[in-house]
C-alpha positions in Angstrom: -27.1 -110.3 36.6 -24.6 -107.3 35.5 -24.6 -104.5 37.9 -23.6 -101.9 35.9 -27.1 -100.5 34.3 -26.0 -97.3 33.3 -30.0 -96.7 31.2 -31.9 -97.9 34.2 -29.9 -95.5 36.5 -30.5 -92.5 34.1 -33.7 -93.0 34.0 -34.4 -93.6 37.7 -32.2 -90.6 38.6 -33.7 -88.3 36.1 -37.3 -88.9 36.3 -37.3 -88.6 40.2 -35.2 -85.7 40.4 -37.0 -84.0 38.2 -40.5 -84.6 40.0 -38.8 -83.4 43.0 -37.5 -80.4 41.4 -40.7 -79.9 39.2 -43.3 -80.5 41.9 -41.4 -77.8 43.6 -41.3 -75.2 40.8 -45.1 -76.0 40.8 -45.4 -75.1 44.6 -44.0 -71.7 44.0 -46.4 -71.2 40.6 -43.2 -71.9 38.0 -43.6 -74.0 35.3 -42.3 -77.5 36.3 -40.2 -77.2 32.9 -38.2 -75.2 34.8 -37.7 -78.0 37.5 -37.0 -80.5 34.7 -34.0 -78.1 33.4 -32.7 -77.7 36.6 -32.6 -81.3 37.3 -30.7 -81.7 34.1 -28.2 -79.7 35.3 -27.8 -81.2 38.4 -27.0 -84.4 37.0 -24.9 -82.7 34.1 -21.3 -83.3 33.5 -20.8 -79.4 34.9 -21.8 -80.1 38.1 -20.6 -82.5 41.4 -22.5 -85.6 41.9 -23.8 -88.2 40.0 -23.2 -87.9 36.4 -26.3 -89.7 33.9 -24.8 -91.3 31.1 -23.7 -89.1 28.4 -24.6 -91.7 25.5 -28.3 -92.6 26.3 -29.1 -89.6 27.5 -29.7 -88.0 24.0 -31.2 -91.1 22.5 -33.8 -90.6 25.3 -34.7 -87.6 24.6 -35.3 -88.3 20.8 -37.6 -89.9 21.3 -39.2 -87.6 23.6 -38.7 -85.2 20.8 -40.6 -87.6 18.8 -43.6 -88.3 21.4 -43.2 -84.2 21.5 -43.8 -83.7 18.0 -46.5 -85.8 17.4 -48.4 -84.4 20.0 -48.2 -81.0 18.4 -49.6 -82.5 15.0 -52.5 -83.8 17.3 -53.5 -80.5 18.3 -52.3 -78.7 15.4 -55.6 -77.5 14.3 -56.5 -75.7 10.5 -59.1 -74.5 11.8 -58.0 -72.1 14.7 -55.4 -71.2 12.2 -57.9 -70.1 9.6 -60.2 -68.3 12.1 -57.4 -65.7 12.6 -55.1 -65.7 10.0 -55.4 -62.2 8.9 -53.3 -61.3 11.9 -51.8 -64.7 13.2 -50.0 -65.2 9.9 -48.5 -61.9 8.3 -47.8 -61.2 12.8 -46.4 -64.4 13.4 -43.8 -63.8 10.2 -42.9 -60.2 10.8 -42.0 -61.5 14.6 -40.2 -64.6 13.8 -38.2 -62.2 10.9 -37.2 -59.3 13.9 -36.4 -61.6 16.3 -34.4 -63.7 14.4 -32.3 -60.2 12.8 -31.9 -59.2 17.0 -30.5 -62.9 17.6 -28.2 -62.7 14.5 -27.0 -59.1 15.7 -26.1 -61.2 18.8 -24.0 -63.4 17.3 -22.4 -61.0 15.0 -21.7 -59.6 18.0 -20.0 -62.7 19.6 -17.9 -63.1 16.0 -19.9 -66.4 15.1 -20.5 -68.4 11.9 -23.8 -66.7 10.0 -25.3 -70.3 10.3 -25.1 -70.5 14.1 -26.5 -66.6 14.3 -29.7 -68.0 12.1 -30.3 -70.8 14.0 -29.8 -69.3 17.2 -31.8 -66.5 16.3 -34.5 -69.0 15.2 -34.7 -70.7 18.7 -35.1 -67.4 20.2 -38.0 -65.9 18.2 -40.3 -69.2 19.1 -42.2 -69.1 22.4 -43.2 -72.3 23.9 -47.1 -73.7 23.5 -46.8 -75.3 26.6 -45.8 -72.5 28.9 -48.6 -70.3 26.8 -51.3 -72.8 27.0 -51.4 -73.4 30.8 -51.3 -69.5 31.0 -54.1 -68.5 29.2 -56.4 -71.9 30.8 -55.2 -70.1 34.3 -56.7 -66.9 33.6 -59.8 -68.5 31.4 -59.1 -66.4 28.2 -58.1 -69.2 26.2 -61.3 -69.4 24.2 -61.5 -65.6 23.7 -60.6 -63.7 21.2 -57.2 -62.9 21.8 -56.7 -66.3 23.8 -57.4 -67.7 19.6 -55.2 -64.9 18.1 -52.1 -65.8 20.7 -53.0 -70.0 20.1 -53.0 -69.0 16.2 -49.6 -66.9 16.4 -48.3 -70.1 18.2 -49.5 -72.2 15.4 -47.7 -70.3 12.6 -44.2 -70.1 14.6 -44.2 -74.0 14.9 -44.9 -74.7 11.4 -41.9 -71.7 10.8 -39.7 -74.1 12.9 -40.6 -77.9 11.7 -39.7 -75.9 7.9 -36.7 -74.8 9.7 -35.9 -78.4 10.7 -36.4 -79.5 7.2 -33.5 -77.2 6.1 -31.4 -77.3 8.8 -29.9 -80.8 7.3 -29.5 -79.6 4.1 -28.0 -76.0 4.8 -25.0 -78.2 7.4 -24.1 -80.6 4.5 -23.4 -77.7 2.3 -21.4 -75.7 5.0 -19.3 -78.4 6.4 -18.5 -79.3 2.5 -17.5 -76.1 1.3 -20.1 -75.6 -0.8 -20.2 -78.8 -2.3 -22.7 -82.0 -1.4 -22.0 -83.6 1.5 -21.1 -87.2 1.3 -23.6 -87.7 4.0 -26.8 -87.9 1.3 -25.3 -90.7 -1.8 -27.8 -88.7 -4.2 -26.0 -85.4 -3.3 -23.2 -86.4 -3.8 -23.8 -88.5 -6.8 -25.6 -85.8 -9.0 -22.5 -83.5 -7.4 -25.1 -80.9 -6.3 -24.3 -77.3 -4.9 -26.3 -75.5 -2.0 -29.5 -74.8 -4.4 -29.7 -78.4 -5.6 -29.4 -80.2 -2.3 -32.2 -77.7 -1.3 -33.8 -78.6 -4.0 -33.4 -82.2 -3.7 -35.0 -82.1 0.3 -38.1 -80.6 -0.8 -38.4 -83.2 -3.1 -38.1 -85.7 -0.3 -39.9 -84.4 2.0 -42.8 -83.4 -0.7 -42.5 -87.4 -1.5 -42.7 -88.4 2.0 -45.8 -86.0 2.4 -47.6 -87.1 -0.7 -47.1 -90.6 0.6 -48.7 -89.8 4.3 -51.2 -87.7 2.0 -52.6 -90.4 0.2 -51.6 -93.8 2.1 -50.9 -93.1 5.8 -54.7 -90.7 5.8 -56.3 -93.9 4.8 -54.2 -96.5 6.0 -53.8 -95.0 10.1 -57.1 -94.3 10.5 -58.4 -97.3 9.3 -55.7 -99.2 11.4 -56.4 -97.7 14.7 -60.4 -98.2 13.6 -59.4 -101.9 13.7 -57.7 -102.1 17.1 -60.3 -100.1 18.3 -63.2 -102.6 17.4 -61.0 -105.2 19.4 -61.9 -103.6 22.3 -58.4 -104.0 23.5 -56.8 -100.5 24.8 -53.8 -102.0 25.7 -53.3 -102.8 22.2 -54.7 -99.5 21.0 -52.3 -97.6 23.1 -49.4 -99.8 21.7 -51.2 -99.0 18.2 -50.8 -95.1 18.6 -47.0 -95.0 19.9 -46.2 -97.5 17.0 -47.1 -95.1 14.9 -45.3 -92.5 16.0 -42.5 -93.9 16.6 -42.2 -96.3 13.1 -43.3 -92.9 11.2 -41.0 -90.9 12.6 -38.1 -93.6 12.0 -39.4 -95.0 8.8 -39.6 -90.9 7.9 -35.7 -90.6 8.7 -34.5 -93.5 6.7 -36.5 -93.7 3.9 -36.6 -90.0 3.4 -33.8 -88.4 4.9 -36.4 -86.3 6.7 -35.9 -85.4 10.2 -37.7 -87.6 13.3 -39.4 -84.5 14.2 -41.0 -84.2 10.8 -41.6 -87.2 10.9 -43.8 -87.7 14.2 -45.3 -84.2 13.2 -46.8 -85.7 10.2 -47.8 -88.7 12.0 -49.6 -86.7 14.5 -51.5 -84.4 11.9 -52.5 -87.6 10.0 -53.9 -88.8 12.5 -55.7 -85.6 14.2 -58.3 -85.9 11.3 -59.4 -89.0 12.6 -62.7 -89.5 15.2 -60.3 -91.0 17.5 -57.6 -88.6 17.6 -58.7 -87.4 21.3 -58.2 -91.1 22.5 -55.1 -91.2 20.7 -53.8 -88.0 22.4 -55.3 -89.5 25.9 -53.7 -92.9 25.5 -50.4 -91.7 24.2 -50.2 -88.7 27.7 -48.6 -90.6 29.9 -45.5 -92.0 28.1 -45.2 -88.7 25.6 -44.8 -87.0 29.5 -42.5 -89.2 30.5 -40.4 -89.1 27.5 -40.7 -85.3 27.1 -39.2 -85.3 31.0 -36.1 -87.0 29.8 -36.0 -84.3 27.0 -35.8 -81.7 29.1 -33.4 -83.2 31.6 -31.2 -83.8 28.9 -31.1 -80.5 27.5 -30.3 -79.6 30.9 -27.0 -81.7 31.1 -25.6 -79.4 28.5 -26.0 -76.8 30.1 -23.1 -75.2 31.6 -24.2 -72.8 34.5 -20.6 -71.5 34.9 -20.2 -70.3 31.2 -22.8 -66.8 32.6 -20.7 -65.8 35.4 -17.8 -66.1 33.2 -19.4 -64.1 30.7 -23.0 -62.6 32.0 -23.2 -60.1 28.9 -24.4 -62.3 26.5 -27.0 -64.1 28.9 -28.6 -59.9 29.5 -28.4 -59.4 25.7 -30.2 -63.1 25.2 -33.0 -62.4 27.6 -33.4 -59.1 26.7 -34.4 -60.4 22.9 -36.7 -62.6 24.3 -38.4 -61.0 27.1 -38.6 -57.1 25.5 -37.5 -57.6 21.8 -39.7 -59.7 20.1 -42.3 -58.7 22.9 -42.5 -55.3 21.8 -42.2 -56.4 18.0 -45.4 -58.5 18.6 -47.1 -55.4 20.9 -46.4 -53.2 17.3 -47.9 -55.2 15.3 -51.1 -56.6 16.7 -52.1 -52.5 17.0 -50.8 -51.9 13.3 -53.9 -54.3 12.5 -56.2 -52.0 14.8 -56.9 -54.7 17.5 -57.4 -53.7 21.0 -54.6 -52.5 23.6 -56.0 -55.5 25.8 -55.2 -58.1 22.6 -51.3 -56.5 22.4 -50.4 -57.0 25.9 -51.7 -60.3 25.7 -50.0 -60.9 22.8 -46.3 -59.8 23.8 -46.9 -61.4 27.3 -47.5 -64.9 25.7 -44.0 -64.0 23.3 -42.4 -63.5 26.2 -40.4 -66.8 26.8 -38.9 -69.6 25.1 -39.1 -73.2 25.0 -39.5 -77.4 23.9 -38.8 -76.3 19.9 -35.7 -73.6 21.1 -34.7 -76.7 22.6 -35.6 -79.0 19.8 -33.6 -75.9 17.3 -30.3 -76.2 19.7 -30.5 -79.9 20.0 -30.4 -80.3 16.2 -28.4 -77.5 15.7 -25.8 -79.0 18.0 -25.8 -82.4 16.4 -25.4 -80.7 13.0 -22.2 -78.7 14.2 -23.9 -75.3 13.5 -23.7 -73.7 16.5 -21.2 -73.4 19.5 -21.4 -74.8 23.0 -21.6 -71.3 23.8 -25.2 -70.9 21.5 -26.7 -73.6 23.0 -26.1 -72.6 26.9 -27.3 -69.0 26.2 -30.4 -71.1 24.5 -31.2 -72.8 28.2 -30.1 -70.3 30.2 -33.0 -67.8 28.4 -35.8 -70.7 28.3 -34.9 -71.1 32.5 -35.2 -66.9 33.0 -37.9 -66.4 30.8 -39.9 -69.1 31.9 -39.8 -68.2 35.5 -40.4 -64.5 34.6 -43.4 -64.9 32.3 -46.1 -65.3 35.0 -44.8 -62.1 36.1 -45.5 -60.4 32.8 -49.2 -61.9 32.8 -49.7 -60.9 36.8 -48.7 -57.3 35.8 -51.3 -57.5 33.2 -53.9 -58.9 35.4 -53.2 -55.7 37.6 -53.4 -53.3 34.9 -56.5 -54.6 33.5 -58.1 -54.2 37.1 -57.0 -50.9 37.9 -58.0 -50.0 34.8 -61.7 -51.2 35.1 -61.5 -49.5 39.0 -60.5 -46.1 37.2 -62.8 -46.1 34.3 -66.2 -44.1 34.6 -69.4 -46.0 35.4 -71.0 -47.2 32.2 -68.0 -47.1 30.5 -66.5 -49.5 28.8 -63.8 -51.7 30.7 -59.9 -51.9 29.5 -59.5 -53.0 26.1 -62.2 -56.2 26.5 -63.4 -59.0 25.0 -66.9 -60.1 23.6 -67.7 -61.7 26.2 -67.3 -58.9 29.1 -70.9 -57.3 28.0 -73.6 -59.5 29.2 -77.3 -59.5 29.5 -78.6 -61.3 32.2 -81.4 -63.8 30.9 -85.3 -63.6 32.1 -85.2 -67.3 32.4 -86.2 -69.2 35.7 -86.7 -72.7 36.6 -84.7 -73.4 33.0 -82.1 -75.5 31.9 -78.2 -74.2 31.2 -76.5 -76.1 28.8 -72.6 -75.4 28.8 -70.8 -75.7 25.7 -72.5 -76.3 22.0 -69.9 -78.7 20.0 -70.4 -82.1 18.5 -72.1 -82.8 22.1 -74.0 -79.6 23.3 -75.7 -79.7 19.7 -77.2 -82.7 20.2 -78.6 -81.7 23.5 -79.6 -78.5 22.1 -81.4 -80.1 19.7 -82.9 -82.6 22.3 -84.1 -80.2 24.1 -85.6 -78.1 21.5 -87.6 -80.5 20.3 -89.2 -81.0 23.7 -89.9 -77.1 23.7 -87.8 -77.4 27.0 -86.9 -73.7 28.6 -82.8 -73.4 28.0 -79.8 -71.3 27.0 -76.4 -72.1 25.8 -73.3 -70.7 27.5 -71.0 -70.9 24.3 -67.6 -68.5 24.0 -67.1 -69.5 20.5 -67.8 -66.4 18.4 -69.8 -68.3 15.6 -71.3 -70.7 17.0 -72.6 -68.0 19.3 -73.9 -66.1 16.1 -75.5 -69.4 15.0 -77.5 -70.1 17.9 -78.5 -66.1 18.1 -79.7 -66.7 14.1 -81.7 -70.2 15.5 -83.7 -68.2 18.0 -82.0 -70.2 20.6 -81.1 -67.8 24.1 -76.9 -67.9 24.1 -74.8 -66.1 26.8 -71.0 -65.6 24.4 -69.1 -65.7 27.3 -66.6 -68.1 29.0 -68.5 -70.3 31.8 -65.6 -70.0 34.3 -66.2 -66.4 35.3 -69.1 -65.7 38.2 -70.2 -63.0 35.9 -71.1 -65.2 32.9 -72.6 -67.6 35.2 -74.7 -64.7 37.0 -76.1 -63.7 33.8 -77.0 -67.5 32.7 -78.8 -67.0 36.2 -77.2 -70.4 37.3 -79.0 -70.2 41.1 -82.5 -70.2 39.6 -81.5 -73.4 37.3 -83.0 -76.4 37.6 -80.5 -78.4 35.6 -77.1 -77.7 34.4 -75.3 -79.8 31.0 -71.6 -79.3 31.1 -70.4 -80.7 27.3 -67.2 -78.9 27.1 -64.7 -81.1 25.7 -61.9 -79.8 27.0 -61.3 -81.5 30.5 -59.5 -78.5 32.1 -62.1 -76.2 31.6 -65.0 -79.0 32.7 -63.0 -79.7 35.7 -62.3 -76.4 36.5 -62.4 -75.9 40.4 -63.8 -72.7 40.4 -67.3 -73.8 37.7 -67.4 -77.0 40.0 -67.6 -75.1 43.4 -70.3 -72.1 41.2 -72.4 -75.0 40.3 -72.4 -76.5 43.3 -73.6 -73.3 45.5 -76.4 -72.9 42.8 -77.5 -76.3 43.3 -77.1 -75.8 47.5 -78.8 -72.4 47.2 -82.1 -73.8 44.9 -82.4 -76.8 47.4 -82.6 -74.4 50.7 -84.9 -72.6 48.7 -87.1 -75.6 47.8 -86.6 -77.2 51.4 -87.9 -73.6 52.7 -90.9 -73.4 50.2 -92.0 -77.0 51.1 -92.1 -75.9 55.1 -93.6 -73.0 54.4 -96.6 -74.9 52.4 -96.9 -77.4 55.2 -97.7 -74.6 57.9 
């Protein structure tokens, strides 16, 4: 047996320094990302030690850019997108536009190629989904109104960027060729096309490749993983759902020319419209993690720590763009459409880092020969900063909020708030609370309707809310996590509680479990203390 196994060593070394380094990061309330990046570095060419192979290293993380990708066409959601268009759409545009100009002004600066200012510019006007998502569950704001605004804006600037990685190829074949097709696409360079028709000729392959997932893979995935599903088998259905990401993505690549990215995207919005897309995204976790680990740690390796104390301007200039640029472009904007102060800050706080698609953007850029070594570690080195200083930005707002409130006059109304932070406390005793009203909480409601059974609804969704109100069902609009909301559903004088929240974060949520549990304790003293006092 050979004992040279240069994959099996890179992906032993990787994936346990980075839980080392990410469970620390964790400890200290970073991002683990960060700890992923940092372990990348460590076992990087630029520093001593152990060095992880420089071949399979990117292979690896392709296809954690894959496993990446679909996962944001799983949760890519029309829907949210819809419900707040009118400023997630024209915001998320005018922001990607300034911060892109205030990257490109960097590298203008630097004297680089207008190609690598665009892209690098690109990479630092997107803000990472993850980073944003686990900030906004923290605080329990995700379901409000701006938590749907700031999920929206994300929306927009990742559809932005999978267009950008549809052009990408087609604007380097043009560079590196003068002008001229690139002998890397045979068509190109057949019909001798010019920047405009090789433009041309990749929205026409990527329009064929969508029309083909369109009509064939929306009939022919779900019905597939419909099939393994009835075998009962979830070994084989797990195998089903990374097959499919994986063969789309490739199949994508070759037959199309279209990039694995687009590719896996597709695959995963194909197959969000399916009933089983949450067991899809469940069964598909573990490995997408994994994978998106060695991503990371491989877009630490290029980093070059060094290349900022060489030459710290840039890196000031870089983070400044992404922190206070296109944080106070986003701030602008949300109060040019007349939403609340509250809904701003949020806003530019969520903007204010960087993340998987800037990595994804440098990555491809990279490969592509667009931009410079130099792009790319100013590209890491900002994600790293930016990620470690954004729960700083959201902690300050936290504060401000609450001094706020302690400032403001009593009766008046609270810093900029949401819906949900004027409640009415219910007249209901001895009732039943039902948490959540979806494809679950509906039929419960229903349930319990019928049996003319004493209930509200604790529902933070703006219209459903309005549509239990027009039923002449009793709803509290308000998120279920905060002791206020859950004062107001009058959860101690309950004598059963429904939790049919979908969303596993919020139904395990420490702090509802440990509410739920006093009001249970609290209803049982009193019904231990009623019994004694009826027996003397």
């Amino acid at each position: 047996m050979p004992h040279e196994t240069p994959l099996i060593a890179t992906i032993v070394i990787g994936l346990g320094l980075a839980f080392i380094l990410g469970a620390i990061a964790n400890r200290f309330k970073i991002p683990p990302l960060v700890g992923y990046l940092v372990a990348g570095i460590l076992v990087g060419p630029f520093t001593p030690g152990f060095v992880a192979d420089q071949a399979l290293a990117p292979q690896l993380a392709e296809i954690g850019v894959i496993l990446l990708m679909f996962g944001v066409g799983l949760h890519f959601s029309l829907k949210d997108l819809l419900s707040v268009r009118a400023i997630a759409v024209p915001g998320a545009i005018v922001q990607i536009a300034i911060a892109t100009a205030m990257g490109t002004a960097i590298a203008w600066w630097l004297g680089w190629a207008p190609a690598a200012g665009l892209v690098f510019g690109l990479a630092l006007s997107v803000a990472s989904t993850v980073v944003l998502l686990r900030a906004l569950q923290e605080r329990r704001i995700l379901e409000t109104e701006r938590g749907r605004i700031a999920v929206g804006w994300l929306i927009v600037e990742d559809l932005a960027m999978v267009l950008a990685l549809v052009l990408l190829p087609a604007l380097a074949q043009v560079i590196q060729s003068g002008g001229e097709a690139s002998h890397a696409d045979p068509i190109a360079e057949y019909l001798g096309l010019g920047l405009a028709g090789v433009l041309i000729l990749t929205f026409v392959k990527v329009a064929l490749f969508v029309a083909l997932m369109l009509i064939v893979g929306r009939k022919l995935i779900p019905w597939l993983l419909h099939y393994v599903a009835h075998t009962g088998s979830r070994e084989l259905f797990r195998l089903a759902v990374l097959a499919i990401a994986l063969g789309v993505a490739f199949g994508a690549a070759k037959l199309f020319g279209v990039s694995l990215a687009l590719g896996a995207f597709f695959a995963g919005m194909i197959l969000s419209e399916s009933q089983l897309s949450q067991r899809a995204a469940e069964e598909s976790l573990p490995l997408r993690d994994a994978f998106a680990v060695l991503f990371f740690v491989s877009a630490g390796m290029l980093f070059d720590p060094m290349s900022l104390l060489r030459d710290p301007l840039p890196m000031v200039a870089t983070l400044f763009v992404i922190v206070i640029g296109k944080s106070l472009a986003a701030f602008l904007i949300v109060l040019a459409f007349r939403h609340p102060l509250m809904t701003a800050l949020t806003i530019s706080a969520s903007l204010a880092q960087i993340g998987e698609f800037s990595f994804i953007l440098a990555d491809v850029g990279r490969d592509l020969g667009l931009i410079p070594a130099e792009a790319r570690d100013l590209i890491l080195a900002g994600a790293i900063l930016s990620i470690v200083l954004n729960p700083l930005a959201f902690t300050a707002l936290d504060l401000w909020k609450a001094r706020f409130d302690r400032k403001a006059p009593a009766g008046a109304a609270s810093a900029p708030a949401d819906p949900d932070d004027d409640l009415t406390a219910t007249s209901l005793n001895d009732h039943i609370v039902l948490i959540g009203h979806g494809r679950v909480g509906s039929i419960v409601s229903a349930a319990l309707k019928q049996k003319e059974a004493a209930f509200l609804v604790i529902e933070d969704a703006s219209p459903r809310a309005a549509g239990l109100r027009e039923k002449g069902i009793e709803v509290i609009p308000a998120h279920a996590a905060k002791a206020e909301t859950l004062a107001a559903a009058n959860i101690a004088g309950a004598r059963l509680v429904i939790l049919a929240i979908p969303n596993g974060f919020e139904a395990g949520s420490d702090y509802l479990g440990c509410q739920v549990a006093f009001a249970y304790c609290a209803r049982a003293s009193r019904a231990l203390a009623l019994r004694r006092t009826r027996s003397l």
